[in-house]
C-alpha positions in Angstrom: -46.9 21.0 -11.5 -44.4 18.9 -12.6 -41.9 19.3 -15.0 -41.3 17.5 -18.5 -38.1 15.1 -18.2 -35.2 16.3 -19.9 -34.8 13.4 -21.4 -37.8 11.4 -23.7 -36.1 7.4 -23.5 -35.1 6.5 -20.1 -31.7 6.1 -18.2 -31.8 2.0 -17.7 -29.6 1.2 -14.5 -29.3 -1.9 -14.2 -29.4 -3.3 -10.7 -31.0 -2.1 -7.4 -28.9 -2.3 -5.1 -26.6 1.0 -2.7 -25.1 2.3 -6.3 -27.8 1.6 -8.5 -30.6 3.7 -6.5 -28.0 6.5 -5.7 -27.3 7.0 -9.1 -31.2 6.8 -9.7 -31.7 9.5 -7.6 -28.8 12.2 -8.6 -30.4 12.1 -12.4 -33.5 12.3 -11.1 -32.7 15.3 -8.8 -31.3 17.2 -12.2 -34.4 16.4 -14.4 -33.5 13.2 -15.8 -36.2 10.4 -16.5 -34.5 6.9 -15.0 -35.2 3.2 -15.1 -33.8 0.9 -12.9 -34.1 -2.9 -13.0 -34.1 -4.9 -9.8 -33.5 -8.7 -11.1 -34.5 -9.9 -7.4 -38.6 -9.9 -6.5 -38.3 -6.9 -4.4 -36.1 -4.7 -3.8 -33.8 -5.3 -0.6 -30.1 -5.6 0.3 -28.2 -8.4 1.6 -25.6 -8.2 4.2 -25.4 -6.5 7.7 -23.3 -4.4 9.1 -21.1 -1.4 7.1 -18.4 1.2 7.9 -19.2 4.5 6.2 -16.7 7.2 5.9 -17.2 11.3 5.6 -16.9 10.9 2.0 -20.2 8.9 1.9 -22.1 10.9 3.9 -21.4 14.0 1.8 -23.2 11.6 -0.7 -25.8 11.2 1.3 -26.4 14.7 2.0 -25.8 15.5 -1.7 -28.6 13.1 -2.4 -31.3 14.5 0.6 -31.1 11.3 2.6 -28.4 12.1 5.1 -30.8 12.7 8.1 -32.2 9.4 7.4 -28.7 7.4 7.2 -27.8 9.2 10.1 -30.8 8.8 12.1 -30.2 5.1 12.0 -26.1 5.0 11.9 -24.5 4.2 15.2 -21.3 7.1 15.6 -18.4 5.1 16.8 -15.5 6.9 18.9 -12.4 5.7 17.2 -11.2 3.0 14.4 -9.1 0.1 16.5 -6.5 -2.3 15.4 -5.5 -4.9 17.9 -2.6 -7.3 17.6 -4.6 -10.6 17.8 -1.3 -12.5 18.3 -0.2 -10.5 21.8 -3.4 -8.8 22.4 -1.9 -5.1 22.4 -3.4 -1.8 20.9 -1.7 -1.0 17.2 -3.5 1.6 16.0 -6.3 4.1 17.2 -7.9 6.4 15.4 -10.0 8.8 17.7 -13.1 9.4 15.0 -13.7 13.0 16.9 -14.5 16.6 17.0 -11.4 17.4 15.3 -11.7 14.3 12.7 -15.2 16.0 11.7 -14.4 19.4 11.4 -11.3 18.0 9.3 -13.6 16.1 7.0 -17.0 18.2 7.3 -18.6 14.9 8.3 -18.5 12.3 10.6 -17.4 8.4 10.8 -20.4 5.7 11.6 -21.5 2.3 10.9 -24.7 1.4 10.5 -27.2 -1.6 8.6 -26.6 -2.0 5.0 -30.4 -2.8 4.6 -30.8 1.1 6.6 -28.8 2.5 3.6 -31.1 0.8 1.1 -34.3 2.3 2.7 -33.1 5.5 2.7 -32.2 5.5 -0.5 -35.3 3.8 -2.2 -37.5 6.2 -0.5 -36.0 9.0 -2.0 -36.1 7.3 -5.3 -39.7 6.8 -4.6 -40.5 10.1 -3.7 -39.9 11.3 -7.1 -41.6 10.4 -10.1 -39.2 10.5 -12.7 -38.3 7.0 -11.1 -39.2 3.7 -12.4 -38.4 1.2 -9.8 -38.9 -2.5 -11.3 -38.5 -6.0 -10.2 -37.7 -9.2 -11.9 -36.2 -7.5 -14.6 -32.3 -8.2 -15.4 -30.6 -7.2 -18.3 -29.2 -9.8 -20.9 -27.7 -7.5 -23.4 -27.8 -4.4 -25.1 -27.1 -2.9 -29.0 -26.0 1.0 -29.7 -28.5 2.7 -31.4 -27.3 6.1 -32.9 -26.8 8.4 -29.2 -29.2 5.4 -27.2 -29.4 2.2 -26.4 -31.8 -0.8 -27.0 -31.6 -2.8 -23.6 -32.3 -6.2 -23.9 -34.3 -8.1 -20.7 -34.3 -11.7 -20.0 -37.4 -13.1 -21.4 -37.1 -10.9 -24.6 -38.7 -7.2 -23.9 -36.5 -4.7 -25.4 -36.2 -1.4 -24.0 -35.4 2.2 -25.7 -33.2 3.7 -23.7 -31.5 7.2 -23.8 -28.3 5.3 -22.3 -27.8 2.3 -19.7 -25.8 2.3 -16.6 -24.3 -1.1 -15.4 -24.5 -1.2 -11.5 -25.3 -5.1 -11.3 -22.5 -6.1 -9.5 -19.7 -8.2 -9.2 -21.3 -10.9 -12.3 -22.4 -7.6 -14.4 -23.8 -8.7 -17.8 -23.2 -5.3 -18.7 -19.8 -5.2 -17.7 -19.2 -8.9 -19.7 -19.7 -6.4 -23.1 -17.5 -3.7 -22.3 -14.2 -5.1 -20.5 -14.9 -9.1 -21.5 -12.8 -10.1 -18.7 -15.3 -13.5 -17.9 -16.6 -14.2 -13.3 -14.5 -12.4 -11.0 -11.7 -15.2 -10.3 -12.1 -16.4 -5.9 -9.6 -13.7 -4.5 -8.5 -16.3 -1.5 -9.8 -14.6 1.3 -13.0 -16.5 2.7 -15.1 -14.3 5.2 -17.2 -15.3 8.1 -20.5 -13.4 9.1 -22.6 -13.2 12.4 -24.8 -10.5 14.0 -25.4 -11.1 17.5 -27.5 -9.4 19.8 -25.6 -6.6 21.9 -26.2 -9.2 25.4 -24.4 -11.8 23.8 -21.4 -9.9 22.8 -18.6 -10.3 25.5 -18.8 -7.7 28.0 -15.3 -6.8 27.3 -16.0 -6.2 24.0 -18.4 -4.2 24.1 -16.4 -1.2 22.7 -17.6 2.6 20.8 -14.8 1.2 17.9 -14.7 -0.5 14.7 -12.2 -3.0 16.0 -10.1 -5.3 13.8 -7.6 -7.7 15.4 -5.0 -8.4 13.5 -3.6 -11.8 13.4 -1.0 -14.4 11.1 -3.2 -14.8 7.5 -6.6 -13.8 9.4 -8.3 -10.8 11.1 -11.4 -10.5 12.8 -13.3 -7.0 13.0 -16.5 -6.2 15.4 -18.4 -3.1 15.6 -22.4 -1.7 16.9 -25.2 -1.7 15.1 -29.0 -0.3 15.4 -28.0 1.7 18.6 -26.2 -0.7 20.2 -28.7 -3.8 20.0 -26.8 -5.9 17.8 -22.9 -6.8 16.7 -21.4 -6.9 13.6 -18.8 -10.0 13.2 -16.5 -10.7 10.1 -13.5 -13.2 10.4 -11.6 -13.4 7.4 -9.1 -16.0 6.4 -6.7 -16.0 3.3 -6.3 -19.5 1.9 -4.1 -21.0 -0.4 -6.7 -22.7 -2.4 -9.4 -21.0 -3.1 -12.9 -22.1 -2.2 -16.8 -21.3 -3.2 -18.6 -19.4 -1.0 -21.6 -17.3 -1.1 -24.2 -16.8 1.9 -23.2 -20.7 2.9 -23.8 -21.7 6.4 -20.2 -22.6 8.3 -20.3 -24.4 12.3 -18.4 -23.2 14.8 -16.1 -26.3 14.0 -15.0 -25.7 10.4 -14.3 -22.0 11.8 -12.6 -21.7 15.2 -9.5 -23.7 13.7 -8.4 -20.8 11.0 -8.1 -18.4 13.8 -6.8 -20.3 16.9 -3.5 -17.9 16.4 -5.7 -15.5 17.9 -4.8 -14.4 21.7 -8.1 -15.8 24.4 -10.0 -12.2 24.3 -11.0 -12.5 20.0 -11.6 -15.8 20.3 -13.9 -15.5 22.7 -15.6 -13.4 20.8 -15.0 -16.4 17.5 -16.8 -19.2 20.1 -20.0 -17.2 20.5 -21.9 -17.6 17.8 -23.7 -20.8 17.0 -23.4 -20.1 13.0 -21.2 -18.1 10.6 -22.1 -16.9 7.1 -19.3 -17.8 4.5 -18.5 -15.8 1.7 -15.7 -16.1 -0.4 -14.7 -12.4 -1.6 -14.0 -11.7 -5.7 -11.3 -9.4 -6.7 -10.6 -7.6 -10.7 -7.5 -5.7 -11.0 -8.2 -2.2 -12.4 -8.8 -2.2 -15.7 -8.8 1.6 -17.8 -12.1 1.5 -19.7 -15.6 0.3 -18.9 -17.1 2.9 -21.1 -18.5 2.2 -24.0 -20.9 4.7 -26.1 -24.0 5.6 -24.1 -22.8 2.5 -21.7 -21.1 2.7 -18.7 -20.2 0.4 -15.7 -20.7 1.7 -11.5 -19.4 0.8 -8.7 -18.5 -3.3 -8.1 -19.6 -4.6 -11.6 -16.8 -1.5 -12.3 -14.5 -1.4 -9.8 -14.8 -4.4 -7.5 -12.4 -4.2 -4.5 -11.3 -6.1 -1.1 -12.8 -5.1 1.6 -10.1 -3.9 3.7 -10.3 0.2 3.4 -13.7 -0.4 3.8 -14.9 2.0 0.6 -16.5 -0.5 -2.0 -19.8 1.0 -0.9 -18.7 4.3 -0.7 -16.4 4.5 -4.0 -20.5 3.3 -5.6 -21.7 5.7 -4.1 -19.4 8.8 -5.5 -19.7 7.1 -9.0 -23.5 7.6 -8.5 -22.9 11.9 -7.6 -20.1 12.4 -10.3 -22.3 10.5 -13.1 -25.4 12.6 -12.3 -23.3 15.8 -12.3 -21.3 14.5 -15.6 -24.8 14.2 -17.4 -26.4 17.4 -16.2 -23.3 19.4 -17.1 -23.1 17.9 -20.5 -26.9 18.3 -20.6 -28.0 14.8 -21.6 -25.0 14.3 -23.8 -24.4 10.6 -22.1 -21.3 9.4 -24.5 -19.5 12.4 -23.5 -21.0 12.8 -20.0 -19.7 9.1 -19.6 -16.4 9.7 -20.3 -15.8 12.3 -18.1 -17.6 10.2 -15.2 -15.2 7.6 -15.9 -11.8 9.7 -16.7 -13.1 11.5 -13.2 -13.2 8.6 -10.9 -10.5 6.1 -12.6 -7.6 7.2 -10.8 -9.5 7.2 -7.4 -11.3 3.9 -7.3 -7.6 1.6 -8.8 -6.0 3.9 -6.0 -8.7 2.4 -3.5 -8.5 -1.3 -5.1 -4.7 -1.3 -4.9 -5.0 0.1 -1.4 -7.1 -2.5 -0.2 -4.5 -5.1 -1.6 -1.9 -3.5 0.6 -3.8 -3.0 3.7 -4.4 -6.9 3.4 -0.8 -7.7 3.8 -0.3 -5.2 6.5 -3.4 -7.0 8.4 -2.2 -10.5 7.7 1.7 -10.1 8.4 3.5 -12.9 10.4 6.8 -13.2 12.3 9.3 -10.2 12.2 6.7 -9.0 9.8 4.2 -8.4 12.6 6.8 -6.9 15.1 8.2 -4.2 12.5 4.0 -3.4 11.8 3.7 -2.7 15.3 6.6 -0.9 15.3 6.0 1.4 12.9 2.5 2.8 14.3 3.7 3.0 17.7 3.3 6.1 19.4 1.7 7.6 16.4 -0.3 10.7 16.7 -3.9 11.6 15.9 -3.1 14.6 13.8 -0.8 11.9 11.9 -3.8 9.4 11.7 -5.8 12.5 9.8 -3.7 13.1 6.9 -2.8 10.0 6.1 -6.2 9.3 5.9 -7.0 13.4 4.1 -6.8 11.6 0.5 -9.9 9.0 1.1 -12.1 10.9 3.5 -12.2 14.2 1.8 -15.0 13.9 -0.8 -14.3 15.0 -3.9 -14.9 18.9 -5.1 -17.8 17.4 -7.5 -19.4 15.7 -4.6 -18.9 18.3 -2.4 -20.3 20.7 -5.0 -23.4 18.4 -5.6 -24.6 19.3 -1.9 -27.1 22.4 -2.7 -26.9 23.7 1.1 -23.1 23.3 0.6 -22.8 25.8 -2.1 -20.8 29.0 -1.9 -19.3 27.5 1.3 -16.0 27.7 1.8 -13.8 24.4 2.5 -12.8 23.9 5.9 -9.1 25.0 6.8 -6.7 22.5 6.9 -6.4 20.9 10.3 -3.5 22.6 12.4 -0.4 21.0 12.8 0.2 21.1 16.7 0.7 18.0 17.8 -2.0 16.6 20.3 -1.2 14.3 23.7 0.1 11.0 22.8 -2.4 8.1 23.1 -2.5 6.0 25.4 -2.4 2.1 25.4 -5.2 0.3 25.7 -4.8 -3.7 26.9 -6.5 -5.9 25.3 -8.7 -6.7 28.6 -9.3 -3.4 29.5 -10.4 -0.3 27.6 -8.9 2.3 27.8 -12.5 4.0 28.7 -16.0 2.5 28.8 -18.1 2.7 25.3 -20.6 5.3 25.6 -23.9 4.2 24.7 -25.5 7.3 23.9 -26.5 7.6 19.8 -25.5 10.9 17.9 
């Protein structure tokens, strides 16, 4: 039998996409009636290929879909960054036994459309969840402790309190901070998925690569057990240009990257097509609460892709909000605010991050040299905990996990310092990718 929802008027998300349906799912999981609006026919997720970190799959298994984003993720063996200019290894991060037992999870990449599936599912599987389609939200009023949602088209909607997870050109958002589109950051992006035979065979590599050139970088990784390639080239440009899904040739790309040593751009010549995007940046901003209204995950924190966590930081928003309402008991004003005074520090530490890492990618000249110089020779262990403040999940997602309760936290990594990596060439791995999924 099932049980009465806690709450009578619905919890309106608006938007269907990774953040929306995980937050859909942690309310539902604590007893919460939800409602989230898909302004697309169906509902579906566009992009490819995605890095995940341990701090999204403790998410996922907080949420009861980890075996299924795992069953579909490809586990790489290391994060690469190659000096497109001379063609040396920079960095290597070995994504191991030791990195899992550090972070109680492991490192993958996988589909973003795999991520979606698993997610809706759950949402599906439980029928506190109204799933809907062409339904975007235009406005909304505060009602007393609710919310009157407001639809395109005119319908109304009671709501016990409305979540804005619609993205980059949230309505939602445009209430709270009034901040107007998300200016053109600069940095244009080309996209391609290729199938794994057309990938250069000495590419082919168990990494999420990135070579690192003057004002570009291009970053490749598997996807769907090794039958297809993920490729994104990015270019920063002086004057910014429009971009979204738009199809690029071969000619208006191959001439932003030709600082790039023969091996990358190799890899830039094979496809017959690029996807351009032009990537949107907000600086952080310290409120997008607002009564029973509150903003998730781009539409509140958008970010650059370079620490690759704008999925992931929507996906923690969507654990601490569910565990902020079921602590407050339904209270959503005050379970908002503590969602929000909870994950501000975190997410502007990730956006400002991302900024930095960009320059660090992009460097030119002495620039690049005294980059290289300063990760050469560089340890795992040292890799780790620089890396300790992003991949350990928070306690509240941690805590969220129902199999991971009354567990203790894993003790800290040891500090003995492990064999010194080896330099890879640019032609020649330093071992051959393993094929074989996890």
């Amino acid at each position: 039998m099932t049980r009465s929802p806690r709450n009578d008027r619905p919890v309106v998300i608006a938007g269907g996409g990774i953040g929306g349906l995980a937050c859909a799912l942690g309310l539902a999981q604590r007893g919460f009636r939800v409602t989230v609006l898909e302004q697309a026919h169906q509902f579906g997720e566009l992009g490819a290929g995605i890095q995940l970190g341990p701090n999204a799959f403790h998410v996922f298994d907080a949420l009861g879909v980890g075996p299924l984003v795992k069953r579909d993720a490809v586990f790489i063996e290391r994060l690469l960054m190659m000096d497109g200019v001379s063609g040396e290894e920079v960095i290597s991060v070995p994504l191991d036994a030791a990195f899992r037992r550090r972070f109680g999870n492991p490192y993958a990449v996988t589909h973003r459309a795999d991520i979606h599936r698993a997610l809706l599912e759950g949402c599906r599987g439980l029928p506190r969840v109204e799933l809907r389609t062409h339904a975007k939200v235009a406005g909304f009023a505060q009602e007393g402790r609710g919310v009157s949602v407001q639809l395109d088209g005119g319908e109304r909607i009671a709501a016990a309190a409305l979540v804005g997870a619609d993205g980059l050109y949230s309505q939602v958002r445009s209430r709270i901070v009034g901040d107007g589109d998300p200016p053109a950051s600069g940095h244009m992006c080309y996209r391609a998925v290729l199938a794994a035979e057309a990938m250069p065979k000495e590419l082919r590599w168990a990494s999420a690569t990135l070579w690192a050139a003057p004002n570009t970088h291009i970053v490749h990784y598997p996807l769907r057990g090794w039958k297809l390639f993920n490729l994104v080239a990015t270019v920063v440009r002086d004057r910014a240009m429009g971009g979204h899904n738009e199809e690029a040739s071969p000619e208006e790309v191959l001439p932003l990257f030709a600082k790039n040593c023969e091996l990358p751009m190799q890899l830039m010549r094979t496809p017959k097509a690029f996807r351009r995007w032009m990537l949107r940046f907000r600086p952080p901003v310290a409120n997008w609460t607002q009564g029973a209204v509150t903003l998730l995950g781009d539409a509140a924190h958008p970010t650059l892709q370079y620490m690759a966590q704008g999925a992931c930081m929507a996906l923690e928003d969507a654990v601490c909000l569910a565990v902020a309402a079921d602590a407050a008991d339904g209270d959503f004003p005050a379970a908002f605010q503590r969602y929000q005074a909870l994950r501000l520090v975190r997410t502007a530490r990730v956006q400002l991050s991302s900024i930095m890492l960009g320059h660090l990618f992009h460097a030119d000249g002495v620039a690049r040299l005294v980059r290289n110089e300063i990760y050469r020779d560089r340890t795992p262990a040292s890799y780790h905990q620089a890396l300790e403040w992003i991949y350990r999940a928070p306690d509240y997602v941690v805590a969220a996990n129902p199999k991971a309760k009354g567990r203790r936290k894993p003790p800290p990594a040891r500090r003995t310092q492990p064999k010194r990596i080896r330099t890879m060439t640019a032609r020649k791995p330093k071992r051959a990718p393993s094929k074989r999924r996890r």
